[in-house]
C-alpha positions in Angstrom: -15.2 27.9 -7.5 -12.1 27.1 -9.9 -9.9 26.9 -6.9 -12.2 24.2 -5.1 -12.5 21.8 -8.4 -8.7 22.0 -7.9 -8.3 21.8 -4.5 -10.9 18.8 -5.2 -8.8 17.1 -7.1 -5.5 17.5 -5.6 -6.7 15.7 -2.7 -8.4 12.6 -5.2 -5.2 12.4 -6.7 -3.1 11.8 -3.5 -5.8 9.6 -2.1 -5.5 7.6 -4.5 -1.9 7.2 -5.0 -1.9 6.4 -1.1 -4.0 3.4 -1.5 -1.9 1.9 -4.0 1.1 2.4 -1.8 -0.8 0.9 0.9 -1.9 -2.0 -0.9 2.0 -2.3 -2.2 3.3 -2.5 1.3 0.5 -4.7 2.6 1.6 -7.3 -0.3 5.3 -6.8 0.6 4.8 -7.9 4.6 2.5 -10.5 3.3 5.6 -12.0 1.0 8.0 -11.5 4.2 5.6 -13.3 6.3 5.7 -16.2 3.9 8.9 -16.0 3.7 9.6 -16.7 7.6 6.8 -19.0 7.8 8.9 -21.2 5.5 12.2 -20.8 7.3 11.0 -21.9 10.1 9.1 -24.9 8.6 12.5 -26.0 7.3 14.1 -25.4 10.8 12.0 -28.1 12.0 
């Protein structure tokens, strides 16, 4: 049973820091998007 509350939480703790590294990445392409949008409003 002690081996499954660990196994248990193992897997909550990686979830979890794989959401934030999603969410990280997702805000990164979001700020490159931006970015390129306005590079080519100015090309205009």
């Amino acid at each position: 049973m002690r081996k499954i509350i660990i196994f248990a939480a193992a897997i909550a703790v990686l979830a979890t820091a794989a959401c934030n590294t999603v969410e990280g990445g997702g805000k990164d392409v979001k700020v490159a998007g931006a970015a390129v949008e306005d590079a080519a409003q100015d090309a205009k």
